[in-house]
N, CA, C and O atoms as a Tripos MOL2 file, in Angstrom:
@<TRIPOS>MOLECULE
protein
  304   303    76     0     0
PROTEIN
NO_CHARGES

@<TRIPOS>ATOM
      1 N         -19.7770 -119.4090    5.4170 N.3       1 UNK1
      2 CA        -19.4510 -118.3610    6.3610 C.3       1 UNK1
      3 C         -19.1180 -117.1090    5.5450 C.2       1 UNK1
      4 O         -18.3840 -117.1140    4.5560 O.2       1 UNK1
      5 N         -19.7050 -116.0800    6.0360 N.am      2 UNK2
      6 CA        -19.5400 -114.5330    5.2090 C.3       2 UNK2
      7 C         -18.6230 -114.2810    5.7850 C.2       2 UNK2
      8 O         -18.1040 -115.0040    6.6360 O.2       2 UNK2
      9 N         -18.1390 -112.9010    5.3290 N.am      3 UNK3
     10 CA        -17.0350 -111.4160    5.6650 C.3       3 UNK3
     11 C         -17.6140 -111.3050    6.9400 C.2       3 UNK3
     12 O         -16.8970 -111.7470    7.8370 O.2       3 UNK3
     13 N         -18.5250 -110.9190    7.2320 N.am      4 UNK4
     14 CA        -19.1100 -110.2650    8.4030 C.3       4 UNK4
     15 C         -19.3480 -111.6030    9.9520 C.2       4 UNK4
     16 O         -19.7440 -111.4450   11.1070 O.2       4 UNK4
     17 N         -19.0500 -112.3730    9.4660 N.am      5 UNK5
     18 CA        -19.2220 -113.9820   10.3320 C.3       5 UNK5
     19 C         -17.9120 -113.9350   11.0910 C.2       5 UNK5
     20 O         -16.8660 -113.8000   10.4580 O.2       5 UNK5
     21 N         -17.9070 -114.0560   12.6410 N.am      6 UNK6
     22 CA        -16.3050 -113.8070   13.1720 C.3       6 UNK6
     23 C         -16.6020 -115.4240   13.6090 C.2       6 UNK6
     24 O         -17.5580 -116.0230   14.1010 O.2       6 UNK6
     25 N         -15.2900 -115.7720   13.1640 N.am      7 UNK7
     26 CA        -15.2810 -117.5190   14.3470 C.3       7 UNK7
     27 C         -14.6320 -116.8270   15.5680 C.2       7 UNK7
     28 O         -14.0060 -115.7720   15.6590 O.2       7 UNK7
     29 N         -15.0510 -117.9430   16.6490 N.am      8 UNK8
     30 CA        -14.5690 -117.7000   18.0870 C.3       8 UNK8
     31 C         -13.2530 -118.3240   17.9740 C.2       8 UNK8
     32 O         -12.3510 -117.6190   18.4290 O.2       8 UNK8
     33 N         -12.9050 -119.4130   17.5090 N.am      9 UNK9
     34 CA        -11.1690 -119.6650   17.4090 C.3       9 UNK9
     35 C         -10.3300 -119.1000   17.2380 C.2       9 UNK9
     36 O          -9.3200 -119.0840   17.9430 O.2       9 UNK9
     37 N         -10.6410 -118.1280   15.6840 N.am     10 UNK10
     38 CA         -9.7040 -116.9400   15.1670 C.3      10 UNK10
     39 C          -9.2000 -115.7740   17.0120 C.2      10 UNK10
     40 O          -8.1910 -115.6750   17.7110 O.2      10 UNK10
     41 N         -10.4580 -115.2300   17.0330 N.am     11 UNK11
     42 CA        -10.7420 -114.0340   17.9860 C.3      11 UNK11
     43 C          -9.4950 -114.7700   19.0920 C.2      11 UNK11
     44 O          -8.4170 -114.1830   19.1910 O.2      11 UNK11
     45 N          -9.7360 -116.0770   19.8940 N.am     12 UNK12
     46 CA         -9.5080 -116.4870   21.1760 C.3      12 UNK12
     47 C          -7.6000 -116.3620   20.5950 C.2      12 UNK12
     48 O          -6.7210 -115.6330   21.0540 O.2      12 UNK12
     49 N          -7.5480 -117.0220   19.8590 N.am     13 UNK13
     50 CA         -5.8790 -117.2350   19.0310 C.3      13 UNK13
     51 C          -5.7140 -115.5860   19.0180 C.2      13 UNK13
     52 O          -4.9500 -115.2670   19.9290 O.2      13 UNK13
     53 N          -6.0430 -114.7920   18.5030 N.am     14 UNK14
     54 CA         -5.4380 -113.2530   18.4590 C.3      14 UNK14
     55 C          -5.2810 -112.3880   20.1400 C.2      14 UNK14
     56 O          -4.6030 -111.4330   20.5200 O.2      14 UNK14
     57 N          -6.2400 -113.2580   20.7880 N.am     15 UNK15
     58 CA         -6.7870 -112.4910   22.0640 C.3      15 UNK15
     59 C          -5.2390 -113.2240   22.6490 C.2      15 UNK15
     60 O          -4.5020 -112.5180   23.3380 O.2      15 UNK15
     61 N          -4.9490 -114.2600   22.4110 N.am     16 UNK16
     62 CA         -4.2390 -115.2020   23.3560 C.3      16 UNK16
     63 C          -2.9860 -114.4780   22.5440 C.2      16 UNK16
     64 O          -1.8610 -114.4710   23.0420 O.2      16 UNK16
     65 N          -3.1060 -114.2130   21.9810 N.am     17 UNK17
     66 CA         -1.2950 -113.5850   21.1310 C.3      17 UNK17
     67 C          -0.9880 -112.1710   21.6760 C.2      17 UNK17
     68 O           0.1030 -111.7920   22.1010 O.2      17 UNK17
     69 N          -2.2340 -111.3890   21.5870 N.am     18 UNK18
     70 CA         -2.0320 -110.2480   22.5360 C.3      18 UNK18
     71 C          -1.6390 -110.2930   23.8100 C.2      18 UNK18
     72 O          -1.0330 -109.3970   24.3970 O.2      18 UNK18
     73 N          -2.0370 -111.5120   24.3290 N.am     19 UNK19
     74 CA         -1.6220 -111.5950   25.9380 C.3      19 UNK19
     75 C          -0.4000 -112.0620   26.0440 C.2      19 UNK19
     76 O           0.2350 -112.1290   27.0960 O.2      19 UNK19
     77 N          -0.1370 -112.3000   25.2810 N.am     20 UNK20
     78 CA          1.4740 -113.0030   25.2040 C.3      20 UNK20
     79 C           2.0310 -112.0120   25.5200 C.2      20 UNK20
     80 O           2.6740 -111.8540   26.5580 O.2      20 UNK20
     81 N           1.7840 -110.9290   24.3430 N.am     21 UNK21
     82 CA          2.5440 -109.9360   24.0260 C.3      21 UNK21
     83 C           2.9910 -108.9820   25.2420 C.2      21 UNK21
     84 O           4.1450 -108.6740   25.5390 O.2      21 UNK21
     85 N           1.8780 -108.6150   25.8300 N.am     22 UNK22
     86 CA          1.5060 -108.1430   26.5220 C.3      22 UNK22
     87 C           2.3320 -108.2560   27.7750 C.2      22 UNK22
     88 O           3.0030 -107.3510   28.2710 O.2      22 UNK22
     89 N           2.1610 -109.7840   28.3310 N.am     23 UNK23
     90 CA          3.0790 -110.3590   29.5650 C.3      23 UNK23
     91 C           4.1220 -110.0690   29.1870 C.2      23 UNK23
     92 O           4.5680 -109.2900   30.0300 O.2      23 UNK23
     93 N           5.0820 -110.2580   28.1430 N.am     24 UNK24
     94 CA          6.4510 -110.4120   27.2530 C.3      24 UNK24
     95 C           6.7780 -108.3450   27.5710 C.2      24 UNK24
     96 O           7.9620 -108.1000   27.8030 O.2      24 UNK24
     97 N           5.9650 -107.2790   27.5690 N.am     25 UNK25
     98 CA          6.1950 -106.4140   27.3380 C.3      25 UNK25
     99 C           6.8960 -106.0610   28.8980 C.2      25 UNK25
    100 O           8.0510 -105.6790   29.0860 O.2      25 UNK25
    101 N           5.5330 -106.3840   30.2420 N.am     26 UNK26
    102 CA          5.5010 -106.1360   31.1770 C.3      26 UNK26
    103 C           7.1220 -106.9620   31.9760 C.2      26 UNK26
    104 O           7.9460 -106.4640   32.7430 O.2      26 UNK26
    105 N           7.0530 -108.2070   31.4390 N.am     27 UNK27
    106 CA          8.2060 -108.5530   32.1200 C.3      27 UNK27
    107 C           9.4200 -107.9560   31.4370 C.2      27 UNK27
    108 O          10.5190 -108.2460   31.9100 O.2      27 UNK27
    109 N           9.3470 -107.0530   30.2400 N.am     28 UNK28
    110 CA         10.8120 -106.3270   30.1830 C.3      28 UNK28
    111 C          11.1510 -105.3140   31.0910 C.2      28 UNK28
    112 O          12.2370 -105.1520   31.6480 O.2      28 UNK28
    113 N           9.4920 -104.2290   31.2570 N.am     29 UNK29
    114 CA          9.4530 -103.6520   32.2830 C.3      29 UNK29
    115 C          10.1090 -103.5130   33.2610 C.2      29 UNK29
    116 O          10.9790 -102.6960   33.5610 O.2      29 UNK29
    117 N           9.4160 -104.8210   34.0620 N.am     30 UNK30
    118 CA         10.2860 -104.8750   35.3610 C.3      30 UNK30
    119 C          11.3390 -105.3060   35.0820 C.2      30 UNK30
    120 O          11.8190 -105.1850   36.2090 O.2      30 UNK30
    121 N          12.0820 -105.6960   34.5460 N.am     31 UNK31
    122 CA         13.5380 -106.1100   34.1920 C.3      31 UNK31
    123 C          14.3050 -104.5740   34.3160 C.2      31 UNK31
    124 O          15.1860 -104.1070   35.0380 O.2      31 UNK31
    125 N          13.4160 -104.0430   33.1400 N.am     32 UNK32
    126 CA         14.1950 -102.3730   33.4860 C.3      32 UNK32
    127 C          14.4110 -101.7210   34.2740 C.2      32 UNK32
    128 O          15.3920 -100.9840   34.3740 O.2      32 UNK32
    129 N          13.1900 -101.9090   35.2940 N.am     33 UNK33
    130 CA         13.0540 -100.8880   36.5930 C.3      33 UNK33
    131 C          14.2480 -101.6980   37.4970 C.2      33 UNK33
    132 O          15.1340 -101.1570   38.1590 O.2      33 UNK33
    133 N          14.0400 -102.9540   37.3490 N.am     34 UNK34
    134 CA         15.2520 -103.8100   38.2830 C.3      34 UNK34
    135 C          16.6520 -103.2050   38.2140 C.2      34 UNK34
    136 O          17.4780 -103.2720   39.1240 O.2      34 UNK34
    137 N          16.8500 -102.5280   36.8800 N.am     35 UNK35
    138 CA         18.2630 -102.1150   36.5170 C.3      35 UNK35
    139 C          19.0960 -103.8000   36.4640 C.2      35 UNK35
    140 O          20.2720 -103.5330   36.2170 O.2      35 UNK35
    141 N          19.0150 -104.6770   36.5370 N.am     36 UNK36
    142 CA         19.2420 -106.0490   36.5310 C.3      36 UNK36
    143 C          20.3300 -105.9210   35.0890 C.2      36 UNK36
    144 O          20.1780 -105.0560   34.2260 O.2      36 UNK36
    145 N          21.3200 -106.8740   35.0680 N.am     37 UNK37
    146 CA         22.3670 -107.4550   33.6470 C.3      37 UNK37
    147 C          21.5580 -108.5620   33.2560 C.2      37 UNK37
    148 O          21.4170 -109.5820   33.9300 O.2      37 UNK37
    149 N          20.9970 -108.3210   32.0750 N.am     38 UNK38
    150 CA         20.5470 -109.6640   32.0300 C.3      38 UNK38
    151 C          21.3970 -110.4020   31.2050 C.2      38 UNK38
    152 O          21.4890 -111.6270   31.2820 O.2      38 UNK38
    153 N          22.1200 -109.6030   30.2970 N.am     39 UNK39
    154 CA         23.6430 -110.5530   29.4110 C.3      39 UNK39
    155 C          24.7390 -109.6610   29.8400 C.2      39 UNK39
    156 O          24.5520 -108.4520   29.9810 O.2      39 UNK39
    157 N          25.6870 -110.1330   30.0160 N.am     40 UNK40
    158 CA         26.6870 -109.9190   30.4350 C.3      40 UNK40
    159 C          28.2780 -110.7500   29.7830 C.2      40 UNK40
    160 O          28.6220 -111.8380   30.2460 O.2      40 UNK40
    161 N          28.9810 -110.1410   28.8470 N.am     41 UNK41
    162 CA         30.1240 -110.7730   28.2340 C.3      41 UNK41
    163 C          31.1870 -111.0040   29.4100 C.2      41 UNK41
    164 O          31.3010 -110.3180   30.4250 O.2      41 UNK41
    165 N          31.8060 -111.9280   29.1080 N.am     42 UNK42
    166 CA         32.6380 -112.6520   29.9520 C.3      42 UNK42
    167 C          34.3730 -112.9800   29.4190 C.2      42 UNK42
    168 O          35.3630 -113.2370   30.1050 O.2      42 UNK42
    169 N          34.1870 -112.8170   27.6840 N.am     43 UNK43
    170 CA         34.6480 -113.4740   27.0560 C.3      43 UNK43
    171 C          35.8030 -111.8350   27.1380 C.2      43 UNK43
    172 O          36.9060 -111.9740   26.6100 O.2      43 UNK43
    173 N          35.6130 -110.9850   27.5230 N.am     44 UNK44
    174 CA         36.7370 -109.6300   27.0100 C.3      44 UNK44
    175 C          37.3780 -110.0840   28.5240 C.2      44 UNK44
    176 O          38.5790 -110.1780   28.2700 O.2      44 UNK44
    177 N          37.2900 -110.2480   29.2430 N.am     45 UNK45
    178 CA         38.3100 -110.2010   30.7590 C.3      45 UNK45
    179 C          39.3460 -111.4210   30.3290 C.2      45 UNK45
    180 O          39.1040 -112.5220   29.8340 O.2      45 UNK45
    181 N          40.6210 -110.7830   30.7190 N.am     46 UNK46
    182 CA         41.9690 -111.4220   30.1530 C.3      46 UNK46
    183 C          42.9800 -111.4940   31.4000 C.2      46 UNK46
    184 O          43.8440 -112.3350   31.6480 O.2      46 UNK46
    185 N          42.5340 -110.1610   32.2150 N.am     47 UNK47
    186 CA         43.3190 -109.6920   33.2050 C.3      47 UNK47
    187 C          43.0430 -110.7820   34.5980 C.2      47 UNK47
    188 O          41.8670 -110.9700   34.9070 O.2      47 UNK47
    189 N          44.0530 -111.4250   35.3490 N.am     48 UNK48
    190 CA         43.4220 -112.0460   36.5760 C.3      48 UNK48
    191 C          42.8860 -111.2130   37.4770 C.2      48 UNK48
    192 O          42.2710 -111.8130   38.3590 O.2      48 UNK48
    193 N          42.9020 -109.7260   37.6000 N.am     49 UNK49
    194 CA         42.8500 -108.8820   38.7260 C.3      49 UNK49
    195 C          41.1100 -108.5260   38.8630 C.2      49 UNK49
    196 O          40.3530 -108.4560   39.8310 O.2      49 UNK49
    197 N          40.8810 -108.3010   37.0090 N.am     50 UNK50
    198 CA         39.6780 -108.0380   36.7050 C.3      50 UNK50
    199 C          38.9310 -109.3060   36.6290 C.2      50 UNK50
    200 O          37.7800 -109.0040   36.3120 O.2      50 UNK50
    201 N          39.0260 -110.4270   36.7520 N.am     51 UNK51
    202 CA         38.2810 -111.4640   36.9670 C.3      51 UNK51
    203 C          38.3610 -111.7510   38.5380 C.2      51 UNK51
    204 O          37.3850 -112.3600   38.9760 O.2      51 UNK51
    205 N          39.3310 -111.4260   39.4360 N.am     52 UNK52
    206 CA         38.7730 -111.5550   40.8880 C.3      52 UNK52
    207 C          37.9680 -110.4900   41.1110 C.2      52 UNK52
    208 O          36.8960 -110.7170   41.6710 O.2      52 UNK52
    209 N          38.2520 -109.3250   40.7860 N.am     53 UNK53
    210 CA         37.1540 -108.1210   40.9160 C.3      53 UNK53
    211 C          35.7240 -108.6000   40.6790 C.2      53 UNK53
    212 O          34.9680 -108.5320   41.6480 O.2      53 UNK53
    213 N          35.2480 -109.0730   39.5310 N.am     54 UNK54
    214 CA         34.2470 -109.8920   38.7900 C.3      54 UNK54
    215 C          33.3530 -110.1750   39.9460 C.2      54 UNK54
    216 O          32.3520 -109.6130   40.3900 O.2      54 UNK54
    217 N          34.2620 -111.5740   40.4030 N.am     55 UNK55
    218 CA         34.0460 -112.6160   41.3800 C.3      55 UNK55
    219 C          33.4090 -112.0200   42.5360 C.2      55 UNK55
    220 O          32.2710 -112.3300   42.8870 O.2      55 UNK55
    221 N          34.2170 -111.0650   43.2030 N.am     56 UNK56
    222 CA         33.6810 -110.1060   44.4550 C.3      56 UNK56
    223 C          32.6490 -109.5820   44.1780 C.2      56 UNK56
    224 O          31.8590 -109.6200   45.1220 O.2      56 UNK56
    225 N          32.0160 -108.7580   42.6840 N.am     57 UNK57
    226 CA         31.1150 -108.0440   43.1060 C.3      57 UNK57
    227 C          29.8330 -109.0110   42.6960 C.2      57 UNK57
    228 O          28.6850 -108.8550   43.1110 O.2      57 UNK57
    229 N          30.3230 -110.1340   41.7130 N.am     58 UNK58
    230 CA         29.0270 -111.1560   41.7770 C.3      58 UNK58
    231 C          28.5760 -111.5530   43.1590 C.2      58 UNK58
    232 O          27.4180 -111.8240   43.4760 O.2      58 UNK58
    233 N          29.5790 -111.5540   43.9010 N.am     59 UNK59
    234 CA         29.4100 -112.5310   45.2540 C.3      59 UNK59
    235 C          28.7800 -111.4920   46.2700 C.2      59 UNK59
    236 O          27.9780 -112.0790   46.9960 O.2      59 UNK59
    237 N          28.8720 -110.2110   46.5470 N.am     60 UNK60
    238 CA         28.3310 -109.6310   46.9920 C.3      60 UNK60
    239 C          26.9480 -109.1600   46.4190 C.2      60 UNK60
    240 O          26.1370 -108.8400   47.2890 O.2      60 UNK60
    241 N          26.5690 -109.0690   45.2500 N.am     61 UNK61
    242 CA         25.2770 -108.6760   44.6970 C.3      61 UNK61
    243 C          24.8000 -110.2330   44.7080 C.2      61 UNK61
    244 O          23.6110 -110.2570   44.3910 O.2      61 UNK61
    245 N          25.0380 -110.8550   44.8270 N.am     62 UNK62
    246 CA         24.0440 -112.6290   45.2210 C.3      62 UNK62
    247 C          23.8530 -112.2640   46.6880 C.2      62 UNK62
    248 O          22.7320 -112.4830   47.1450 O.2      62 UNK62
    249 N          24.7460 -111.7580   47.4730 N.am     63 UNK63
    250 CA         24.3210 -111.6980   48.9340 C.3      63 UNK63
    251 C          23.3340 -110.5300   49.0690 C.2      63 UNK63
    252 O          22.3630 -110.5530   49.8250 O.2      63 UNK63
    253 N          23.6620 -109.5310   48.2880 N.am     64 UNK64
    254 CA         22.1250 -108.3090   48.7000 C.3      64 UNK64
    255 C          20.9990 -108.8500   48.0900 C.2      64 UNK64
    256 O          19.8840 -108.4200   48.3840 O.2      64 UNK64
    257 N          21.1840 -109.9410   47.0940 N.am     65 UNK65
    258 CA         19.5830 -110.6280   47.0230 C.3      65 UNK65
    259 C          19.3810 -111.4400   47.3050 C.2      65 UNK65
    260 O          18.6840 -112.0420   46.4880 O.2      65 UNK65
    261 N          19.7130 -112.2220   48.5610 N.am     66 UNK66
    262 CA         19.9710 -113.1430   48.8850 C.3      66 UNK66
    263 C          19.8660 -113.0730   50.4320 C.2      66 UNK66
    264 O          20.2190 -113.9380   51.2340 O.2      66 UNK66
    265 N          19.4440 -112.1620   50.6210 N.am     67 UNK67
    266 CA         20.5100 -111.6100   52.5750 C.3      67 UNK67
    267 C          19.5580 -112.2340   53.2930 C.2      67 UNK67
    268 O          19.3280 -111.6140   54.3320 O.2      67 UNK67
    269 N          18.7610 -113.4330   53.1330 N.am     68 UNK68
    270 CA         18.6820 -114.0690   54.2770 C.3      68 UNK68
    271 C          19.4530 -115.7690   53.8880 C.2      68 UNK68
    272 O          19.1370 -116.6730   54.6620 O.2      68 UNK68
    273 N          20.0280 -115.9760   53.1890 N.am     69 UNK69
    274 CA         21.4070 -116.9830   53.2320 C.3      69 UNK69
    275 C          22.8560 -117.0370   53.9750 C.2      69 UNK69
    276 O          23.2020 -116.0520   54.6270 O.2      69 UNK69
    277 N          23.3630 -117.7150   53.9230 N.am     70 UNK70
    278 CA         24.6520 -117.7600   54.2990 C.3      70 UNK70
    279 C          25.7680 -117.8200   53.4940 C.2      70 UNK70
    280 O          26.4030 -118.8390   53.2240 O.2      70 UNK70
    281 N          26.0690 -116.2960   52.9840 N.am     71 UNK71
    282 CA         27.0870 -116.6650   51.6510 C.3      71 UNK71
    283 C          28.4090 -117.5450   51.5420 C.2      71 UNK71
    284 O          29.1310 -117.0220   52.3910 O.2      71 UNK71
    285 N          29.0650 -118.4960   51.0220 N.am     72 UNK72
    286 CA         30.3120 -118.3820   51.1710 C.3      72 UNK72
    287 C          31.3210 -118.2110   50.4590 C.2      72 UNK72
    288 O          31.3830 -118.2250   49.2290 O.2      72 UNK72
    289 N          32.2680 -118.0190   51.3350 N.am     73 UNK73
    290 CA         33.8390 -117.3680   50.5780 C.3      73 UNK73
    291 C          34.1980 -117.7190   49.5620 C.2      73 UNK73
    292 O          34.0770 -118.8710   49.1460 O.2      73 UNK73
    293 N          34.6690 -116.8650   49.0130 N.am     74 UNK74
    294 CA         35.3950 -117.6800   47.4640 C.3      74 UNK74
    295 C          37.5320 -117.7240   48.1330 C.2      74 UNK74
    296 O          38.2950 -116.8320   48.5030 O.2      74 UNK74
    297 N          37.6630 -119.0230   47.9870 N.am     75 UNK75
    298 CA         38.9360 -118.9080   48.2600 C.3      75 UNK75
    299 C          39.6010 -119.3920   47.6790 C.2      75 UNK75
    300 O          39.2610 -120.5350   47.3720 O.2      75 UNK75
    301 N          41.3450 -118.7520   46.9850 N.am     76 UNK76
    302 CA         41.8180 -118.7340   45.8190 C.3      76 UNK76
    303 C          43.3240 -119.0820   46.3450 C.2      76 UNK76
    304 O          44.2500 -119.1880   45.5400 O.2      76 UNK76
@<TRIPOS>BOND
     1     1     2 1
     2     2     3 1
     3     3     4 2
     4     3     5 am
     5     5     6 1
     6     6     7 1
     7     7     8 2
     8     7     9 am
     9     9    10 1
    10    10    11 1
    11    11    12 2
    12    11    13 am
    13    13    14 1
    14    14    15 1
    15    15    16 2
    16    15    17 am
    17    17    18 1
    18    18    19 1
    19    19    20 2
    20    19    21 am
    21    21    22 1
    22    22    23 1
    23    23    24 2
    24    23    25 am
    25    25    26 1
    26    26    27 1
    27    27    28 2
    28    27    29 am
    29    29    30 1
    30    30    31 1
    31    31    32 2
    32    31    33 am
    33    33    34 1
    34    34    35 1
    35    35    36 2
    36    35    37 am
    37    37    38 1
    38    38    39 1
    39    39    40 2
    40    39    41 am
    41    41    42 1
    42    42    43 1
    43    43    44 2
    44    43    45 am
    45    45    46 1
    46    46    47 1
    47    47    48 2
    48    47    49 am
    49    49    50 1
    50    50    51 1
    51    51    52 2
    52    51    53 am
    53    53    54 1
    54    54    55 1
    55    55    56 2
    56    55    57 am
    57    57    58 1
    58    58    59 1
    59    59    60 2
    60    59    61 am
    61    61    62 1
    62    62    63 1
    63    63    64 2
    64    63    65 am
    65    65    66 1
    66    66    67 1
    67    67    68 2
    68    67    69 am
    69    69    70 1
    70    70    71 1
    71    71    72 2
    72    71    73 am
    73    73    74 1
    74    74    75 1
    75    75    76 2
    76    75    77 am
    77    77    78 1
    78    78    79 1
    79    79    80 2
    80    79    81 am
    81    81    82 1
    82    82    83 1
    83    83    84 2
    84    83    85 am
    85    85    86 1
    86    86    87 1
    87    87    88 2
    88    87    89 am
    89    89    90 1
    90    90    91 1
    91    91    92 2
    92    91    93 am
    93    93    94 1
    94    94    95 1
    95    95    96 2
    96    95    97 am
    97    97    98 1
    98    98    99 1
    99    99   100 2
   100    99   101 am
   101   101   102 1
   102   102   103 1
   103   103   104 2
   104   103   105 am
   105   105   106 1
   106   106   107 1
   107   107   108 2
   108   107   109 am
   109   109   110 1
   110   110   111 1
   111   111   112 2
   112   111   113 am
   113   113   114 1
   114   114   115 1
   115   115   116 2
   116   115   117 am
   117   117   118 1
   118   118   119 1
   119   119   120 2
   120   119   121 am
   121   121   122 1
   122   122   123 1
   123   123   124 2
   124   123   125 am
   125   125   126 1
   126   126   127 1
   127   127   128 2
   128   127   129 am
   129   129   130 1
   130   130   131 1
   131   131   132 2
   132   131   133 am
   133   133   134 1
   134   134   135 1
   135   135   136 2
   136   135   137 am
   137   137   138 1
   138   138   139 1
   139   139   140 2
   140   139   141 am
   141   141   142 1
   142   142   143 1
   143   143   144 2
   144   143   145 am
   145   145   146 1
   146   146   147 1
   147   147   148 2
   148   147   149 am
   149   149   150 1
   150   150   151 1
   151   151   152 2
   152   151   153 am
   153   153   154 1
   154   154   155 1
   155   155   156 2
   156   155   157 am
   157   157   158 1
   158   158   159 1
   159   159   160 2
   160   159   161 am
   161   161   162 1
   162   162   163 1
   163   163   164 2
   164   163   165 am
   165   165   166 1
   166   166   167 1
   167   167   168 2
   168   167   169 am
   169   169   170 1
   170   170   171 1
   171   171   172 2
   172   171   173 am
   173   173   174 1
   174   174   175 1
   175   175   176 2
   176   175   177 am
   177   177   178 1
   178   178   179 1
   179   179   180 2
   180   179   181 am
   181   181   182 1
   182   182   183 1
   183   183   184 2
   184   183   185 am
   185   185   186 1
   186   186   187 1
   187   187   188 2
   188   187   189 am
   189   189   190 1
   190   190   191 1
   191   191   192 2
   192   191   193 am
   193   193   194 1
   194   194   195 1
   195   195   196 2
   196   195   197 am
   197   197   198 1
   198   198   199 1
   199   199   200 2
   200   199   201 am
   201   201   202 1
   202   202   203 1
   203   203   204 2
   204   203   205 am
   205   205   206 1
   206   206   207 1
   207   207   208 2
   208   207   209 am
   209   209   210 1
   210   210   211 1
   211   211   212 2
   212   211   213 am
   213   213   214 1
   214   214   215 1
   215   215   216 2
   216   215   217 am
   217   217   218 1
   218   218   219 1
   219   219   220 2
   220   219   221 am
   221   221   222 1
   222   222   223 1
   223   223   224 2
   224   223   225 am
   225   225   226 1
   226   226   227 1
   227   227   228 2
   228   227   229 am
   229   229   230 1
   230   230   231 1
   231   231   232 2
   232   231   233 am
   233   233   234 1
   234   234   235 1
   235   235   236 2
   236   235   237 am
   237   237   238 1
   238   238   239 1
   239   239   240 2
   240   239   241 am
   241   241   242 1
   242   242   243 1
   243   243   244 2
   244   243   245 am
   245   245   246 1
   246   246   247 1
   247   247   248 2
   248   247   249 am
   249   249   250 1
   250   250   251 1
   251   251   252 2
   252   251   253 am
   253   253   254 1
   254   254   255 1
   255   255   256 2
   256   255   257 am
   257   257   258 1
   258   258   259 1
   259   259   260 2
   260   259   261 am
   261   261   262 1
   262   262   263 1
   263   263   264 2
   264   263   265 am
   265   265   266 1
   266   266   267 1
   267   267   268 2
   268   267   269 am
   269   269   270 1
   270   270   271 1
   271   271   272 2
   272   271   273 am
   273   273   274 1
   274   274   275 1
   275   275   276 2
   276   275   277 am
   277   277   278 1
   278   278   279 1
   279   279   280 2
   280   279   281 am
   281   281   282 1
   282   282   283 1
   283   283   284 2
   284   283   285 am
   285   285   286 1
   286   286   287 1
   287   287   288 2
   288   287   289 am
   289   289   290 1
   290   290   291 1
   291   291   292 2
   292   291   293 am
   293   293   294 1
   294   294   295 1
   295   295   296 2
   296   295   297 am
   297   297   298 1
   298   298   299 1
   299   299   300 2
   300   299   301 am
   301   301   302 1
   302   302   303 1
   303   303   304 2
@<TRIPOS>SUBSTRUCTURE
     1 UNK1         2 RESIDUE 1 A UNK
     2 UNK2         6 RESIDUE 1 A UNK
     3 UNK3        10 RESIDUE 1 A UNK
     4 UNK4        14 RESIDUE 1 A UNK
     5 UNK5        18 RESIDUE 1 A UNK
     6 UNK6        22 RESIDUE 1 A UNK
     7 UNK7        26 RESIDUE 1 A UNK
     8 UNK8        30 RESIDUE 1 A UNK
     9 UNK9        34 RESIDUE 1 A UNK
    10 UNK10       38 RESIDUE 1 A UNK
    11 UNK11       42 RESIDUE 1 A UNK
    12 UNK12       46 RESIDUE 1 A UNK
    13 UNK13       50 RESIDUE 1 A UNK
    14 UNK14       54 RESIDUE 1 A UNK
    15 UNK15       58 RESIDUE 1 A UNK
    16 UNK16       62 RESIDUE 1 A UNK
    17 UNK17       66 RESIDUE 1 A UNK
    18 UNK18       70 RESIDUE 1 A UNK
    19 UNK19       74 RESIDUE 1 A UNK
    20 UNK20       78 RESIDUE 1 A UNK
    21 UNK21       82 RESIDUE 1 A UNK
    22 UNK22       86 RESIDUE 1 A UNK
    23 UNK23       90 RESIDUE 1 A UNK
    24 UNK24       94 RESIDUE 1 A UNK
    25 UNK25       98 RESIDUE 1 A UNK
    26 UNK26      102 RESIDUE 1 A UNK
    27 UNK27      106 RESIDUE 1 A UNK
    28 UNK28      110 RESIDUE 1 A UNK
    29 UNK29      114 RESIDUE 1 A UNK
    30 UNK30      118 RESIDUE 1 A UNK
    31 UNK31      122 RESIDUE 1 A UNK
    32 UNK32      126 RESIDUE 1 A UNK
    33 UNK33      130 RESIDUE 1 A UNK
    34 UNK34      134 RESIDUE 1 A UNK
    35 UNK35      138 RESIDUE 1 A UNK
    36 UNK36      142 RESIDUE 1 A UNK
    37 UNK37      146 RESIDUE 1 A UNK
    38 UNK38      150 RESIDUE 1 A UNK
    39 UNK39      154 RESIDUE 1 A UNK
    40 UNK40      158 RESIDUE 1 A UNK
    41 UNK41      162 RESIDUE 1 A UNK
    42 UNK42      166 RESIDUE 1 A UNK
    43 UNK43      170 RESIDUE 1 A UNK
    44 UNK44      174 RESIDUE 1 A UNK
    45 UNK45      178 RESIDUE 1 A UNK
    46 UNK46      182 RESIDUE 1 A UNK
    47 UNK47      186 RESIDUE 1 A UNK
    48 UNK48      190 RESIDUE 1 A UNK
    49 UNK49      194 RESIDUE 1 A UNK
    50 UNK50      198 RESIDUE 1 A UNK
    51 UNK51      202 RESIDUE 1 A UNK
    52 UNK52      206 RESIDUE 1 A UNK
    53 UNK53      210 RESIDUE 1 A UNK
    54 UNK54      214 RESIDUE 1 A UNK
    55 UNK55      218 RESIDUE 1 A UNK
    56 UNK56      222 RESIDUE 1 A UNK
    57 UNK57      226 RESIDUE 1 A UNK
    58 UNK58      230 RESIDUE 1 A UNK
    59 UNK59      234 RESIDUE 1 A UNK
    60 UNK60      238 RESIDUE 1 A UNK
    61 UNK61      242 RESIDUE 1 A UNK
    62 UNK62      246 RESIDUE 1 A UNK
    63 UNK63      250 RESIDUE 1 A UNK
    64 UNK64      254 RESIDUE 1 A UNK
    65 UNK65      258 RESIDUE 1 A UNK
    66 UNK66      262 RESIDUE 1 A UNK
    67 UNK67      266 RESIDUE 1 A UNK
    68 UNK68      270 RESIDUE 1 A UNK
    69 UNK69      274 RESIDUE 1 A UNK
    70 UNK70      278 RESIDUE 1 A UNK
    71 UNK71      282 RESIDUE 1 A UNK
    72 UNK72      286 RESIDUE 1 A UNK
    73 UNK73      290 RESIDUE 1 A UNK
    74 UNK74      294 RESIDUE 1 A UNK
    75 UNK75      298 RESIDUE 1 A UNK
    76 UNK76      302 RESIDUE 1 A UNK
């Protein structure tokens, strides 16, 4: 096999790595446009006030994506 000889394995493996890439790019995308947390530290809240706060606004942002469920209460 020469310089100038392409195998189809090589090509399909680079083609298939680009598409990876590619999907991998697009789904950060929409992640961004989502405005979405995708990590979120947990480990700095010390305060109980700021961990029920937490709690409420997780529980309400599960219900705006969620709003055809039946959320329920968190009770403490």
């Amino acid at each position: 096999m020469g310089k100038s000889e392409k195998t189809t394995l090589g090509r399909s493996l680079v083609k298939h790595h680009n598409h990876m890439i590619q999907e991998s790019k697009e789904k950060g995308k929409y992640y961004k446009n989502l405005q979405k947390k995708v990590l979120e530290s947990v480990t700095e809240v010390s305060d109980i006030d700021a961990i029920i706060e937490q709690a409420e606004e997780a529980e309400r942002l599960f219900t705006i994506n969620h709003s055809n469920t039946t959320p329920l209460p968190i009770n403490m």
